[in-house]
C-alpha positions in Angstrom: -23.0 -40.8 -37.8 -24.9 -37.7 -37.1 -22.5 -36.3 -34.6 -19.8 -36.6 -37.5 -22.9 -35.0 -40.3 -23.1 -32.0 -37.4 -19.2 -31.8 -37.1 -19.4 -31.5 -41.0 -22.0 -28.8 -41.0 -20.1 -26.6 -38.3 -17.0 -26.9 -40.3 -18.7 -25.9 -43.4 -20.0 -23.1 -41.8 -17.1 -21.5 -40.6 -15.0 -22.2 -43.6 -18.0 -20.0 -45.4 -17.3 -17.4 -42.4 -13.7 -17.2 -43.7 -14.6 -16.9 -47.2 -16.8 -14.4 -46.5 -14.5 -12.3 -44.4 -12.1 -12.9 -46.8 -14.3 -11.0 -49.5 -15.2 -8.0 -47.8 -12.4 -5.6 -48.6 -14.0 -3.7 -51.8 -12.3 -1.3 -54.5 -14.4 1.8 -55.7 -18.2 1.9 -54.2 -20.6 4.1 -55.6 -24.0 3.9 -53.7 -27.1 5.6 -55.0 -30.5 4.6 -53.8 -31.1 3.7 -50.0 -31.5 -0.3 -50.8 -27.9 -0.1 -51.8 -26.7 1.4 -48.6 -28.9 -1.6 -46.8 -27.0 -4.1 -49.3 -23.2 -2.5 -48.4 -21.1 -4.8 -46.9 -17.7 -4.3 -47.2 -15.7 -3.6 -44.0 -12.6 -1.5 -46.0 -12.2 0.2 -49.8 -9.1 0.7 -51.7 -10.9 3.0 -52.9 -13.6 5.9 -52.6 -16.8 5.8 -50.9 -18.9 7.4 -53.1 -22.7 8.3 -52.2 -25.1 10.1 -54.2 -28.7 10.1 -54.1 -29.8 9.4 -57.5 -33.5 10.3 -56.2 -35.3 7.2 -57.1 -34.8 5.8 -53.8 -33.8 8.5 -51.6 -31.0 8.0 -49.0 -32.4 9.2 -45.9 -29.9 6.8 -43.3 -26.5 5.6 -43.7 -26.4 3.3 -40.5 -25.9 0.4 -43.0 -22.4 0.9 -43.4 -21.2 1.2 -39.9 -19.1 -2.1 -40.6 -16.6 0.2 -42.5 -13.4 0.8 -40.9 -11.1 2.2 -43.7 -11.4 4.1 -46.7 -7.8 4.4 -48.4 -9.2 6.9 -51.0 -11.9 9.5 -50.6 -15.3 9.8 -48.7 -17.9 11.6 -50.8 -21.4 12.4 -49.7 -23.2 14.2 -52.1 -27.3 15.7 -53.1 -28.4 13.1 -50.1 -30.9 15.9 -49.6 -33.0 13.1 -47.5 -30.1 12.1 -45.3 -30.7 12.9 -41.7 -27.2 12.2 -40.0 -23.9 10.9 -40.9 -24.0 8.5 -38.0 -23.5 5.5 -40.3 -19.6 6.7 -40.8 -18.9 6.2 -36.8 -16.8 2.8 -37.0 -14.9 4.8 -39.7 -11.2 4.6 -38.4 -9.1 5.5 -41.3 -9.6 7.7 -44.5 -6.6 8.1 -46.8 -8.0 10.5 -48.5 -10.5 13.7 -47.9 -14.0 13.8 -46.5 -15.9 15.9 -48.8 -19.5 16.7 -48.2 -21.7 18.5 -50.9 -25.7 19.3 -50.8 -26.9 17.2 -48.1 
């Protein structure tokens, strides 16, 4: 009986892994405060990446989002004025769109 409760569990838990992945394509993200990047966690967008600093939280890292791979609209930095690198963008593969970086 336990071994079938523990083959239960372990089936339970990877069917959440596959909902989960399943999930993690996002439309439009617009991130302003640093606890927002920490919270990111989609690996593509269908649409922009949009971060702006809206200065009650200052941005000052955007290693959060490595998982991204693809943007299929814009990627907009913008008045980070805290932000010390754009590292965060390295598992970035594809960007439909334009990088456009303003005031950082």
């Amino acid at each position: 009986m336990r071994k079938k409760l523990l083959l239960l569990f372990h089936i339970g838990l990877f069917i959440v892994g596959l909902t989960y992945s399943a999930i993690s394509q996002c439309a439009t993200v617009t991130l302003t405060t640093q606890t927002a990047v920490n919270n990111f966690s989609c690996t593509s967008l269908t649409g922009d990446l949009i971060i702006m600093d809206d200065g009650t939280d200052p941005i000052t890292t955007i290693d959060p989002i490595f998982n991204l791979t693809t943007v299929d609209g814009n990627v907009i930095i913008d008045g980070c004025n805290s932000l010390l690198s754009y590292q965060g963008l390295d598992g970035l593969s594809t960007v439909g769109g334009n990088i456009h970086l303003y005031d950082n």
